[in-house]
N, CA, C and O atoms as a CHARMM CRD file, in Angstrom:
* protein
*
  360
    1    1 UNK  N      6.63100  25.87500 -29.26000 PROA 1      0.00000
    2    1 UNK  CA     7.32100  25.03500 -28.31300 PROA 1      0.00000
    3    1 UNK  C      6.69100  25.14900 -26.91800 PROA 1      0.00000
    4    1 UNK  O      6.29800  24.16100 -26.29700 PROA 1      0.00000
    5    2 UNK  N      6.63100  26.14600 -26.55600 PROA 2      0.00000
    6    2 UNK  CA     5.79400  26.31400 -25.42700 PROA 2      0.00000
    7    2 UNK  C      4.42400  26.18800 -25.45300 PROA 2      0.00000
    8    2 UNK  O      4.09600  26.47900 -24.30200 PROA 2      0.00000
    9    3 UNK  N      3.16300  25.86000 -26.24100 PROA 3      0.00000
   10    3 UNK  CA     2.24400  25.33800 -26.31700 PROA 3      0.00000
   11    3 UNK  C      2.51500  23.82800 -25.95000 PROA 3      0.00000
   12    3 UNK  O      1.84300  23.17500 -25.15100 PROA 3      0.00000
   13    4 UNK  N      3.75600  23.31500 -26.75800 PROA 4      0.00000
   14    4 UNK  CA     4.05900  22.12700 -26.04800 PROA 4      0.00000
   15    4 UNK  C      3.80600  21.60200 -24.84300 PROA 4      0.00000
   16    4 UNK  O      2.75000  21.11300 -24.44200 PROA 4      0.00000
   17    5 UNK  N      4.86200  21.73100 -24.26700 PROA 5      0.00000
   18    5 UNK  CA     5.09900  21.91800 -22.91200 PROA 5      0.00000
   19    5 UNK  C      4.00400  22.23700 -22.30200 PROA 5      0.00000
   20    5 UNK  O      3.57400  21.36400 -21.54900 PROA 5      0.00000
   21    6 UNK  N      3.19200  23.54700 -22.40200 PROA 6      0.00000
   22    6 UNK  CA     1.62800  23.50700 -21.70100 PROA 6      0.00000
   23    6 UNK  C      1.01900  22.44400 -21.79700 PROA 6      0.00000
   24    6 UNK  O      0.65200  21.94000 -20.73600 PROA 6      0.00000
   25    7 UNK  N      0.67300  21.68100 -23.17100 PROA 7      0.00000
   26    7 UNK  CA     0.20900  20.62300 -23.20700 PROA 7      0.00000
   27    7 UNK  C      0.18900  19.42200 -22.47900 PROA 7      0.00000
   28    7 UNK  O     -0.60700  18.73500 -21.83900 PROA 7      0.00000
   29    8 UNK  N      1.54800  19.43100 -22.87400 PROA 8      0.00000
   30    8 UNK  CA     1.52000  18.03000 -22.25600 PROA 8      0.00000
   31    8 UNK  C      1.80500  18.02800 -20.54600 PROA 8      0.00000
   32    8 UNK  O      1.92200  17.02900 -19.83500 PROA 8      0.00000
   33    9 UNK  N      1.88300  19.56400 -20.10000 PROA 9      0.00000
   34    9 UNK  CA     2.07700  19.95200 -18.60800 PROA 9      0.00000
   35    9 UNK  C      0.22200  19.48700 -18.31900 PROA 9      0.00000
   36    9 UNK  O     -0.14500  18.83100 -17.34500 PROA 9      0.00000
   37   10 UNK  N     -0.41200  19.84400 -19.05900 PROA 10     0.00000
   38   10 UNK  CA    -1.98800  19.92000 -18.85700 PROA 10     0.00000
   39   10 UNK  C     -2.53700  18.64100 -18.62000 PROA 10     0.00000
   40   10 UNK  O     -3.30000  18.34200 -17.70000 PROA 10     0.00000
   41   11 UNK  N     -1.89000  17.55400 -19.93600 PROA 11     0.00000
   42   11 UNK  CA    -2.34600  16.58800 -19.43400 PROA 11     0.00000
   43   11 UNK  C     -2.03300  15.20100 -18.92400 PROA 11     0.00000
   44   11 UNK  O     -2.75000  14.21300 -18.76400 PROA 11     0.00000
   45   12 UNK  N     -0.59200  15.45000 -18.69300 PROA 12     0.00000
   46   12 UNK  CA    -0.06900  14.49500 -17.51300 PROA 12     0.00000
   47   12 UNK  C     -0.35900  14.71900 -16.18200 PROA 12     0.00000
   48   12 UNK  O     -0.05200  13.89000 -15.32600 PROA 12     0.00000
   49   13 UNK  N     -1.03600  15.96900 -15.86700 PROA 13     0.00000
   50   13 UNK  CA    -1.42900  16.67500 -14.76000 PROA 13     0.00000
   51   13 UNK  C     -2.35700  16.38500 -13.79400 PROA 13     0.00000
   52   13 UNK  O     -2.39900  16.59000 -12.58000 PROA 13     0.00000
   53   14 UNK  N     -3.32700  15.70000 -14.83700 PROA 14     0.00000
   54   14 UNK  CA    -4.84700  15.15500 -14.23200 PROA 14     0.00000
   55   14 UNK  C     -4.88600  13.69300 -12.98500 PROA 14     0.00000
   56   14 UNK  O     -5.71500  13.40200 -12.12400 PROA 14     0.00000
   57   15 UNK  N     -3.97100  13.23100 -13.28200 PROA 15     0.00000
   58   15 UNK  CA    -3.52600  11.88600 -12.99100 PROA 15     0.00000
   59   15 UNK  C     -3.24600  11.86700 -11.47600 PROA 15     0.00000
   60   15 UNK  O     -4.03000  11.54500 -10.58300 PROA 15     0.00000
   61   16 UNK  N     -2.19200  12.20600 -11.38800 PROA 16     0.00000
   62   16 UNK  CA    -1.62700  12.67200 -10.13400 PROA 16     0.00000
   63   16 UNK  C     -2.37200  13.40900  -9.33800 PROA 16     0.00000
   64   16 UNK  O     -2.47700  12.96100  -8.19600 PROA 16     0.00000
   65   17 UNK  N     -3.04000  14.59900  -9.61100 PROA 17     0.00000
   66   17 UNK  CA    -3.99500  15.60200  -8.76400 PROA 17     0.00000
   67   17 UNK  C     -5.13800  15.06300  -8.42800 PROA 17     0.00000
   68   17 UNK  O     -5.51400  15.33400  -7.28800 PROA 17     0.00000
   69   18 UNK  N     -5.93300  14.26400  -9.17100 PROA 18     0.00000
   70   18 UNK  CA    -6.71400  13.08700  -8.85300 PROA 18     0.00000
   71   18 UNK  C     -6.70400  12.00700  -7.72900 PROA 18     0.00000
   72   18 UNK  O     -7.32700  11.91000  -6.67200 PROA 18     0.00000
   73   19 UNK  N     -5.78400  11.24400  -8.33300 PROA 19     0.00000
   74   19 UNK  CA    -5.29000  10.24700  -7.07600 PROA 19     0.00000
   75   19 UNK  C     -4.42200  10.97600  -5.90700 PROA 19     0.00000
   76   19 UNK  O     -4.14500  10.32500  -4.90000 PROA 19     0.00000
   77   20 UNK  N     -4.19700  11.68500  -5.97600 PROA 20     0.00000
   78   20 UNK  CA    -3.61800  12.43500  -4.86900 PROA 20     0.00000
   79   20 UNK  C     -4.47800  13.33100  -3.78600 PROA 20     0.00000
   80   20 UNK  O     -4.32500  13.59000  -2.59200 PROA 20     0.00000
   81   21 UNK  N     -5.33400  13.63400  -4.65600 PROA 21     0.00000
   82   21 UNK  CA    -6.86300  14.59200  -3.65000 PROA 21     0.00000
   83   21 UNK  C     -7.30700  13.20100  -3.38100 PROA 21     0.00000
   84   21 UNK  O     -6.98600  13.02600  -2.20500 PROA 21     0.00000
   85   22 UNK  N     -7.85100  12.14600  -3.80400 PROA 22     0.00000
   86   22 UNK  CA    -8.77200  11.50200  -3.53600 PROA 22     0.00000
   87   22 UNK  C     -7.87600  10.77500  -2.37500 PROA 22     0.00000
   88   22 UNK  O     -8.57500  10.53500  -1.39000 PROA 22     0.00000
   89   23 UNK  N     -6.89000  10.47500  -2.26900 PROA 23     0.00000
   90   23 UNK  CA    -6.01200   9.81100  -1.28300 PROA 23     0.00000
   91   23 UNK  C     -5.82900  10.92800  -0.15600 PROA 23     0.00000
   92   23 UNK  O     -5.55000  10.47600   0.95500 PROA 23     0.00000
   93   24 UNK  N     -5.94100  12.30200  -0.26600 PROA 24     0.00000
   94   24 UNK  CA    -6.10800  12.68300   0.77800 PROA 24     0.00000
   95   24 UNK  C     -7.14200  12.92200   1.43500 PROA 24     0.00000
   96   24 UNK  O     -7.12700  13.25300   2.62000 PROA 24     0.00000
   97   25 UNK  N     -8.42300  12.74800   0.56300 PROA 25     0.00000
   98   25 UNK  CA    -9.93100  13.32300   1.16500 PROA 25     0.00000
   99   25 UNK  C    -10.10300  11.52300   1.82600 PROA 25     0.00000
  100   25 UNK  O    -10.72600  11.27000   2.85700 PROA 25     0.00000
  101   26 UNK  N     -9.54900  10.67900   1.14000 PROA 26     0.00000
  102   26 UNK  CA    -9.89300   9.40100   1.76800 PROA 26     0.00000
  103   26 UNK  C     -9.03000   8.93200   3.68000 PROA 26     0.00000
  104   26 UNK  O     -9.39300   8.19700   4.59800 PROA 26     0.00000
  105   27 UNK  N     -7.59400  10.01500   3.42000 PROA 27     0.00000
  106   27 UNK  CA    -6.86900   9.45200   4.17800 PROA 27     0.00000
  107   27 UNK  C     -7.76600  10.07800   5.44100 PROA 27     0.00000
  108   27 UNK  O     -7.63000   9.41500   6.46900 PROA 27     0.00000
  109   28 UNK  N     -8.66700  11.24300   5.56100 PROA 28     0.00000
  110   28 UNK  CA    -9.29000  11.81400   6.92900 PROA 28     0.00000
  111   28 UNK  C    -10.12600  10.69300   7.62300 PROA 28     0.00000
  112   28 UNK  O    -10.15400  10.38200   8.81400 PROA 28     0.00000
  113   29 UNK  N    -10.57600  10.34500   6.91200 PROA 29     0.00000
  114   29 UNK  CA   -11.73900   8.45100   7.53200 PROA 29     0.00000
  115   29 UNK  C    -10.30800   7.58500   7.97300 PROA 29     0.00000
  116   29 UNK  O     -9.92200   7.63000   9.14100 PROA 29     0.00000
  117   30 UNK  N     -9.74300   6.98700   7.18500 PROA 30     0.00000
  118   30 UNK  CA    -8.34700   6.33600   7.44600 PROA 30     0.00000
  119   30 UNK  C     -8.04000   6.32400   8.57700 PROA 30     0.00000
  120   30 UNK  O     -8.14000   5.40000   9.38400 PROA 30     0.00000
  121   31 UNK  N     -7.51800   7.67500   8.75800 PROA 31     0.00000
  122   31 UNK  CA    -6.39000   8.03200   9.46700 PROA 31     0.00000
  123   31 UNK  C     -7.61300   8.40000  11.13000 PROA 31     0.00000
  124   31 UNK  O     -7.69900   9.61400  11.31300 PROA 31     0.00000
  125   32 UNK  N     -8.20200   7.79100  11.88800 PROA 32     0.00000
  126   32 UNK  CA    -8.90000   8.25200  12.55100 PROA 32     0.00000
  127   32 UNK  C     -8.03100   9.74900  13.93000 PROA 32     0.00000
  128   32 UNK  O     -8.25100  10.93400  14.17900 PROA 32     0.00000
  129   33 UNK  N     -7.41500   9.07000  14.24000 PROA 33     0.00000
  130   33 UNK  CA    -7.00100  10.48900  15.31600 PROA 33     0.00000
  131   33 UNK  C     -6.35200  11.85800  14.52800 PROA 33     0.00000
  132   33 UNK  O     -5.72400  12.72600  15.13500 PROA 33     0.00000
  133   34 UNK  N     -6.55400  11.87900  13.42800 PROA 34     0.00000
  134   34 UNK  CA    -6.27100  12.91200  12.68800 PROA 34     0.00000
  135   34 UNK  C     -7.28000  14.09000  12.84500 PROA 34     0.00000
  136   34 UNK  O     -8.50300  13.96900  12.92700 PROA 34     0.00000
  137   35 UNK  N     -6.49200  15.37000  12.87600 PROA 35     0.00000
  138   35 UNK  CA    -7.13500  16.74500  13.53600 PROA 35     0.00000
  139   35 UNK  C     -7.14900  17.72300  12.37700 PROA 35     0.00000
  140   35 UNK  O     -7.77100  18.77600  12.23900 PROA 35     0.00000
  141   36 UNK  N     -5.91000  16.81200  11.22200 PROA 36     0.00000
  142   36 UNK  CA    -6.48800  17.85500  10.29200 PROA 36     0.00000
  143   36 UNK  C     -7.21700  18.84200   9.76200 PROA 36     0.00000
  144   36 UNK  O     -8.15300  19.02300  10.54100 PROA 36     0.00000
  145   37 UNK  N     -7.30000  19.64300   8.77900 PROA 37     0.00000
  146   37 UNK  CA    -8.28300  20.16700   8.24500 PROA 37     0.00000
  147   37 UNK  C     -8.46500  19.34200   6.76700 PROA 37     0.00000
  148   37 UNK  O     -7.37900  19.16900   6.21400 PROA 37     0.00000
  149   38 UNK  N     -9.32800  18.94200   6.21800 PROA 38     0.00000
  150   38 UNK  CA    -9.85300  18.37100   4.91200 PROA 38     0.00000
  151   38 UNK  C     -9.31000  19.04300   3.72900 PROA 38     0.00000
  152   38 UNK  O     -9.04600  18.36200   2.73800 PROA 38     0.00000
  153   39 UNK  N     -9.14300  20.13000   3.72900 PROA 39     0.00000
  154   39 UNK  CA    -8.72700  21.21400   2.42400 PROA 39     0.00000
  155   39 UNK  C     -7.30600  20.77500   2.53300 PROA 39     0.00000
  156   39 UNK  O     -6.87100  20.26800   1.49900 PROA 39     0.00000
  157   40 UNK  N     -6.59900  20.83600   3.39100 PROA 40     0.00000
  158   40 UNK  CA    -5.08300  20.60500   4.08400 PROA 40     0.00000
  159   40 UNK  C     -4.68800  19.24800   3.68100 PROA 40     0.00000
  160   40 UNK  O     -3.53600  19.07400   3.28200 PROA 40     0.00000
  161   41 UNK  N     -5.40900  18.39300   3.73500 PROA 41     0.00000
  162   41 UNK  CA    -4.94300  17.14300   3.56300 PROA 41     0.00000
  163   41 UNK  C     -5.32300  16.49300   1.74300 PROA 41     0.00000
  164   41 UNK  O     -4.83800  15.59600   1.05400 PROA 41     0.00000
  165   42 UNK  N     -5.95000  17.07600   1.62600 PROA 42     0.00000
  166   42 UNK  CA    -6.70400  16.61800   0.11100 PROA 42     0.00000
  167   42 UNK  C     -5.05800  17.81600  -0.82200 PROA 42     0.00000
  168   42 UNK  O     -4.31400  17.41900  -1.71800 PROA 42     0.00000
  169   43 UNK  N     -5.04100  19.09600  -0.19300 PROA 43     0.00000
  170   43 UNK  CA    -3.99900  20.16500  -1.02100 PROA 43     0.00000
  171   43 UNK  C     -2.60100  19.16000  -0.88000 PROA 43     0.00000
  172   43 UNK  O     -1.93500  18.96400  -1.89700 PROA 43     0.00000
  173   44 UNK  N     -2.20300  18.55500   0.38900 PROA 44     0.00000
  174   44 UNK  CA    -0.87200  18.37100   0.10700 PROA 44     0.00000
  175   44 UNK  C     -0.67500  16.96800  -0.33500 PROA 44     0.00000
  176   44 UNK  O      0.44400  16.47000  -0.46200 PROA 44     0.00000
  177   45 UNK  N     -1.99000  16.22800  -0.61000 PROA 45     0.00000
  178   45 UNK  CA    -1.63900  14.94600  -0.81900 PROA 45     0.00000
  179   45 UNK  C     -1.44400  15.04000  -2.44200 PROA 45     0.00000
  180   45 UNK  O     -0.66300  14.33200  -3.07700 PROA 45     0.00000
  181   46 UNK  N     -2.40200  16.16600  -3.06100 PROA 46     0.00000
  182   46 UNK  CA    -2.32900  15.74400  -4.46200 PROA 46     0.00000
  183   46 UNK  C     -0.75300  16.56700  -5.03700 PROA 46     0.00000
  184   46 UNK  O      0.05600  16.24800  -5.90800 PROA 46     0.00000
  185   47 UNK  N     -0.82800  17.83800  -3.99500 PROA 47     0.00000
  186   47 UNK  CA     0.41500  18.08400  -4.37900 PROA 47     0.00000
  187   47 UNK  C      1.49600  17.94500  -4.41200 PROA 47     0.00000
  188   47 UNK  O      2.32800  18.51900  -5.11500 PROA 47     0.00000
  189   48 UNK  N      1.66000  16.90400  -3.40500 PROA 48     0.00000
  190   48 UNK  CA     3.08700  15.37300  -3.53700 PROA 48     0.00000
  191   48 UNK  C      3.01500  14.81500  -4.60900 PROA 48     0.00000
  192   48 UNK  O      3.94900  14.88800  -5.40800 PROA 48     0.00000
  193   49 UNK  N      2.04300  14.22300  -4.83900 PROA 49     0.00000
  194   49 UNK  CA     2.03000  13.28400  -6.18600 PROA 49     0.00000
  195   49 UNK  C      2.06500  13.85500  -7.26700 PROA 49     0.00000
  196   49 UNK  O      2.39100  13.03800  -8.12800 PROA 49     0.00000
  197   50 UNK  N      1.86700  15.02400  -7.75500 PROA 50     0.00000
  198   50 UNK  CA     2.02900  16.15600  -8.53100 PROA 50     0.00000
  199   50 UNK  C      3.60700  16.24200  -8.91600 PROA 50     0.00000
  200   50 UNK  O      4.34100  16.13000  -9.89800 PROA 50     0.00000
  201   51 UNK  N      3.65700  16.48000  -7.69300 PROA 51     0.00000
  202   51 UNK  CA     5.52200  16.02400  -8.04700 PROA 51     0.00000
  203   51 UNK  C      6.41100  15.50100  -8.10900 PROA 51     0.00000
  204   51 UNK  O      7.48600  16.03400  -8.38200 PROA 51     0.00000
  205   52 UNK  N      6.24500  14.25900  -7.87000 PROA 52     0.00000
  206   52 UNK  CA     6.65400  13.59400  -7.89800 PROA 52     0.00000
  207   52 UNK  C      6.78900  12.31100  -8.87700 PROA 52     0.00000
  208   52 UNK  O      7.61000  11.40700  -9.02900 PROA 52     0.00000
  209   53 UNK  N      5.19200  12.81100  -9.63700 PROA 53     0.00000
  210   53 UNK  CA     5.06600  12.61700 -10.87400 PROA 53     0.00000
  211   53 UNK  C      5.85300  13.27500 -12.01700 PROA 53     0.00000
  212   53 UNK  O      6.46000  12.92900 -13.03100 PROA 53     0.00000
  213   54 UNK  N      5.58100  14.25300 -11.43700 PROA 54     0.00000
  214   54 UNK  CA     6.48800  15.75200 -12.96900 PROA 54     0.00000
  215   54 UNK  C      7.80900  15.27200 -12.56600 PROA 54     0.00000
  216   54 UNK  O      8.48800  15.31000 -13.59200 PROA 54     0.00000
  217   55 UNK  N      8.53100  14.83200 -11.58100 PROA 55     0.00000
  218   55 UNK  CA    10.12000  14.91300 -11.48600 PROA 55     0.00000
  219   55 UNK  C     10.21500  13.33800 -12.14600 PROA 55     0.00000
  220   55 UNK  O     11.19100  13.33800 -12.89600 PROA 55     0.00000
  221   56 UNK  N      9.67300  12.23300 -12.14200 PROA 56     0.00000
  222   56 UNK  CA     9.74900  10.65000 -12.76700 PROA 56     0.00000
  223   56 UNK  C      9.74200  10.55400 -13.97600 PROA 56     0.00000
  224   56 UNK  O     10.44200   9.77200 -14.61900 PROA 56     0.00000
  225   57 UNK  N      8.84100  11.44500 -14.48000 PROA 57     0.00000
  226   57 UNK  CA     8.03500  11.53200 -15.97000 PROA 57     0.00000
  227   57 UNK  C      9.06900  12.27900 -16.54100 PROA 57     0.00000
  228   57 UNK  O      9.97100  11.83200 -17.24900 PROA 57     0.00000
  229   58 UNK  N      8.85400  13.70700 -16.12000 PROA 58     0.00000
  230   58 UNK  CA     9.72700  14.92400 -17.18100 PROA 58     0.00000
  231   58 UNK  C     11.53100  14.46400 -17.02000 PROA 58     0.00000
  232   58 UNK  O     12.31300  14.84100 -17.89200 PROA 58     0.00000
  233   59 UNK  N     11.89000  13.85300 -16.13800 PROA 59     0.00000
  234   59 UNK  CA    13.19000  13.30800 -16.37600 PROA 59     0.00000
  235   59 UNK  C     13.41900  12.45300 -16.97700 PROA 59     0.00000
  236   59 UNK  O     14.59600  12.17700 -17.20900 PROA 59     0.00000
  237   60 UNK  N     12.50600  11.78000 -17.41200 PROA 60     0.00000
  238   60 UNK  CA    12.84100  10.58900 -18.56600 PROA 60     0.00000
  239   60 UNK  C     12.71300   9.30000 -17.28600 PROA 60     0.00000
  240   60 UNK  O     12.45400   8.27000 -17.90800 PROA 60     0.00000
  241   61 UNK  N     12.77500   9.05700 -16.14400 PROA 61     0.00000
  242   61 UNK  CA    12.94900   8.12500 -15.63500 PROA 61     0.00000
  243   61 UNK  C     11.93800   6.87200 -15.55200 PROA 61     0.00000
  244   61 UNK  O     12.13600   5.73500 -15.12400 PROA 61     0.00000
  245   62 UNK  N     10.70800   7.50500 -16.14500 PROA 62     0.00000
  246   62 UNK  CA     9.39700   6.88400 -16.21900 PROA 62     0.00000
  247   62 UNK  C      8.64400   7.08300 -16.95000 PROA 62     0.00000
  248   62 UNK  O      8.20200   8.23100 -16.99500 PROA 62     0.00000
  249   63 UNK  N      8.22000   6.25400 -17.71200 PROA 63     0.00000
  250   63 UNK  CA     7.12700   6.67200 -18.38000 PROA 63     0.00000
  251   63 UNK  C      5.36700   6.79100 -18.29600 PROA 63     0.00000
  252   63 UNK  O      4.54800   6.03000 -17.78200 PROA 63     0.00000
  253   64 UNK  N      5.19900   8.07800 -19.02900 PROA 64     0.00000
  254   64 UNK  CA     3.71700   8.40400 -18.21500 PROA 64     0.00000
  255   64 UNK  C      3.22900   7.13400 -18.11300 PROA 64     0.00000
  256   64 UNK  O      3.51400   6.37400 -19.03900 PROA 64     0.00000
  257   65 UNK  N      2.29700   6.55100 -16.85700 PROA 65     0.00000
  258   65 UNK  CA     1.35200   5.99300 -17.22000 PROA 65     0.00000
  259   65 UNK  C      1.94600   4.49600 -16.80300 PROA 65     0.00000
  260   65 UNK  O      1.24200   3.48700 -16.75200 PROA 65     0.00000
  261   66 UNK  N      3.21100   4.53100 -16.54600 PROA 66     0.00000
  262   66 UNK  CA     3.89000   3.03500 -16.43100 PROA 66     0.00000
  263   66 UNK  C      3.33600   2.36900 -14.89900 PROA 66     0.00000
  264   66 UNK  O      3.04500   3.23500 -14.07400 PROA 66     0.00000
  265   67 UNK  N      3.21700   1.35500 -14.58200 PROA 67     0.00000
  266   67 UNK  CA     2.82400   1.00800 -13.06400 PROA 67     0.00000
  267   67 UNK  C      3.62200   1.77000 -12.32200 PROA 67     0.00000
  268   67 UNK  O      2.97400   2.62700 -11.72100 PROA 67     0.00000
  269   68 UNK  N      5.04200   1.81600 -12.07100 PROA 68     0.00000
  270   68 UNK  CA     5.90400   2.37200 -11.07300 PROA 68     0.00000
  271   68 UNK  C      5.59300   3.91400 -11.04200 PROA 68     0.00000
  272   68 UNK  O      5.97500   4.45500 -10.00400 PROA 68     0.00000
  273   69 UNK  N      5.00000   4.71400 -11.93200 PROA 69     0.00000
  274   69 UNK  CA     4.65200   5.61200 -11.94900 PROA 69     0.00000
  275   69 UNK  C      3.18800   6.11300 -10.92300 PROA 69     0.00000
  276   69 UNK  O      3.05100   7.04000 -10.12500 PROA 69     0.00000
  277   70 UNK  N      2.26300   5.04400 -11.38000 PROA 70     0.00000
  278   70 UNK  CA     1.52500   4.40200 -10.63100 PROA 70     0.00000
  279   70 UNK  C      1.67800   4.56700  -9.10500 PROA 70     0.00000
  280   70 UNK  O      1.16700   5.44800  -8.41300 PROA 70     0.00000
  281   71 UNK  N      2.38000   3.67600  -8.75800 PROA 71     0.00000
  282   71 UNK  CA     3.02400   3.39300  -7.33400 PROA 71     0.00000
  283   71 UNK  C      4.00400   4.64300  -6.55900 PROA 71     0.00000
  284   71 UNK  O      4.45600   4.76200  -5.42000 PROA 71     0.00000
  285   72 UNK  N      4.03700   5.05700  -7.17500 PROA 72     0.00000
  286   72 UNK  CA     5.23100   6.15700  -6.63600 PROA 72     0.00000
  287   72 UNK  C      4.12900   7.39000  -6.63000 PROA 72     0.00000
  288   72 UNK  O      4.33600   8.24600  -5.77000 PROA 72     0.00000
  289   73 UNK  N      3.34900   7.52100  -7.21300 PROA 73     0.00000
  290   73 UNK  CA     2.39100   8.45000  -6.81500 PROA 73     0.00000
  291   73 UNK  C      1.35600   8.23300  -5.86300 PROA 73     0.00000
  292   73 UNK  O      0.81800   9.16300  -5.26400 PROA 73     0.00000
  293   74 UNK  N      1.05400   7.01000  -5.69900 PROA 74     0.00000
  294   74 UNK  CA     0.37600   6.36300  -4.40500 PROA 74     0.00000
  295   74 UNK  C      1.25700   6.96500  -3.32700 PROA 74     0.00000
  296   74 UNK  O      0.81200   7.95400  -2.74600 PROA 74     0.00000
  297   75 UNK  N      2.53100   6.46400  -2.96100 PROA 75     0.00000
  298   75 UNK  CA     3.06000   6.48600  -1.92900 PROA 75     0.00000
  299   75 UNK  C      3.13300   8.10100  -1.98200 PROA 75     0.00000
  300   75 UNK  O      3.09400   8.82200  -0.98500 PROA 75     0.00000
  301   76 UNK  N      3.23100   8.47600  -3.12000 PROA 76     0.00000
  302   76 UNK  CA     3.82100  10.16600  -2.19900 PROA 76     0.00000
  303   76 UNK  C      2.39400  10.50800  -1.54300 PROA 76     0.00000
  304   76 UNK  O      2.28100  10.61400  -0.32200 PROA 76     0.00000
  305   77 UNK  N      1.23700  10.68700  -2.48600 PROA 77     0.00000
  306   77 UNK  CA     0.39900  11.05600  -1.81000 PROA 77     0.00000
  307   77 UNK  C      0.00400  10.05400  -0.27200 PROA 77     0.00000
  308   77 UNK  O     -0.74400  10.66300   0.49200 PROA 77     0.00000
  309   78 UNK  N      0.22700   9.31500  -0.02200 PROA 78     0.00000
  310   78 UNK  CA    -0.36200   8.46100   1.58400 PROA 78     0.00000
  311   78 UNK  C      0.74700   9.16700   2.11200 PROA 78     0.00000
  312   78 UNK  O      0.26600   9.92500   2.95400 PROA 78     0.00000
  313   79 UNK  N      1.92700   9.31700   2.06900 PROA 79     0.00000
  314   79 UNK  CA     3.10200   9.80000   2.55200 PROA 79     0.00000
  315   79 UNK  C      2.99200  11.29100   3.03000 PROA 79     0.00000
  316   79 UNK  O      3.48600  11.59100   4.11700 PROA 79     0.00000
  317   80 UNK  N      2.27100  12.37600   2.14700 PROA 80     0.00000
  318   80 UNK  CA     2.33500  13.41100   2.30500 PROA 80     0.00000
  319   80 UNK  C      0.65600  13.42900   3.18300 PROA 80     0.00000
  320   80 UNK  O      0.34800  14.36600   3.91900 PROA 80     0.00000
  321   81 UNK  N      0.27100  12.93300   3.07800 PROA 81     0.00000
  322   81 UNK  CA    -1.05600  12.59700   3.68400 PROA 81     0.00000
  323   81 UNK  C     -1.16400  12.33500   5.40900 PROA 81     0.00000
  324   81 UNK  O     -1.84300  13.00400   6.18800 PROA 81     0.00000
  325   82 UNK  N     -0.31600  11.20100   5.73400 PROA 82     0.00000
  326   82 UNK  CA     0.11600  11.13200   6.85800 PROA 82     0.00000
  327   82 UNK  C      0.89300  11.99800   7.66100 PROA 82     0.00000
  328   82 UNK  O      0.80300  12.01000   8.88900 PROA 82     0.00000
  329   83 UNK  N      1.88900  12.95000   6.80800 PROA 83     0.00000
  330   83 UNK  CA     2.29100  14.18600   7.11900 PROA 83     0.00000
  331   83 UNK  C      1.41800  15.36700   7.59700 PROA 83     0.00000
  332   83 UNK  O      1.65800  16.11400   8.54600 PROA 83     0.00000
  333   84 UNK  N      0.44800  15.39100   6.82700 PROA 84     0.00000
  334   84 UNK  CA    -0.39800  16.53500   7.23900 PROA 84     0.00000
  335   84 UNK  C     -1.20600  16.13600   8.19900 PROA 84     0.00000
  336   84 UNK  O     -1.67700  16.99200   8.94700 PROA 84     0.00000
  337   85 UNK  N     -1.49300  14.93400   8.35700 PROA 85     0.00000
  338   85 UNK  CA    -2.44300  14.62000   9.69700 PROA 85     0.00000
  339   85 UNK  C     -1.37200  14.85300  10.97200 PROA 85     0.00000
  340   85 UNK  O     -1.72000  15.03100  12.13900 PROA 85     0.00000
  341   86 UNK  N     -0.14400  14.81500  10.53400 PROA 86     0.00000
  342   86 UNK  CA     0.74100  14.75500  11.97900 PROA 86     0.00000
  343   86 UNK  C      1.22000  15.76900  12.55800 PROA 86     0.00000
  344   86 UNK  O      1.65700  15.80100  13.70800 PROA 86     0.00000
  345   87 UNK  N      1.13000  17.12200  11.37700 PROA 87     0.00000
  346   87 UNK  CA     1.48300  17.96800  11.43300 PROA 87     0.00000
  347   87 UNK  C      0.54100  18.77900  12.24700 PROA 87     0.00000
  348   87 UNK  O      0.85500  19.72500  12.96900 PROA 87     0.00000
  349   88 UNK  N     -1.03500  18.14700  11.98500 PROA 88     0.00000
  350   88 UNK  CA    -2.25300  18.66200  11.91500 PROA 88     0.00000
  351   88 UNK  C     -2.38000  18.35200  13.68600 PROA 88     0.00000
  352   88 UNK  O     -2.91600  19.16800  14.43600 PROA 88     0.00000
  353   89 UNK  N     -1.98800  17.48400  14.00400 PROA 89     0.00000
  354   89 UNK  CA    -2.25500  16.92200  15.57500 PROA 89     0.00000
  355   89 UNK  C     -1.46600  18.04700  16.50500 PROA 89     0.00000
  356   89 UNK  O     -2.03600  18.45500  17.51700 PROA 89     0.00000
  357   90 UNK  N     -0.04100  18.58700  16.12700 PROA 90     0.00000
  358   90 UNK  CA     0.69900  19.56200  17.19800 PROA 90     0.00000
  359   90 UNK  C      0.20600  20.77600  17.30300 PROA 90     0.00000
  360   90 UNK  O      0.70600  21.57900  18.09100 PROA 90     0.00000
């Protein structure tokens, strides 16, 4: 049972951490007055969408892979993205 669960923790995983780094390594060009650090913004963007994926998906509310799934991982990561640049400026 728990091989399970690793599993399919493993590879619904890729998705989100993907588009979520790449939305944050993209948001530093983007986002020009951003003071960020690059590691900082690429870590918390994928790790929004990370979760926000696992809480849509593993609750039944979405299914892997569905557009809204899609979209809701976009926004967390630009969301958490813009966070860290703002955070990154004080």
């Amino acid at each position: 049972m728990l091989s399970l669960l690793l599993a399919w923790l493993a590879n619904t995983s890729v998705m989100p951490l993907l588009v979520g780094g790449a939305i944050g390594a993209a948001s530093k060009r983007v986002l020009r007055p951003c003071v960020g650090r690059l590691r900082r913004q690429v870590a918390w963007a994928a790790l929004a969408a990370l979760l926000v994926h696992l809480a849509l998906v593993g609750s039944g509310l979405l299914r892997d892979g569905a557009m809204l799934d899609y979209a809701s991982v976009l926004a967390a990561a630009v969301a958490a993205s813009v966070l860290a640049c703002m955070r990154g400026a004080r």
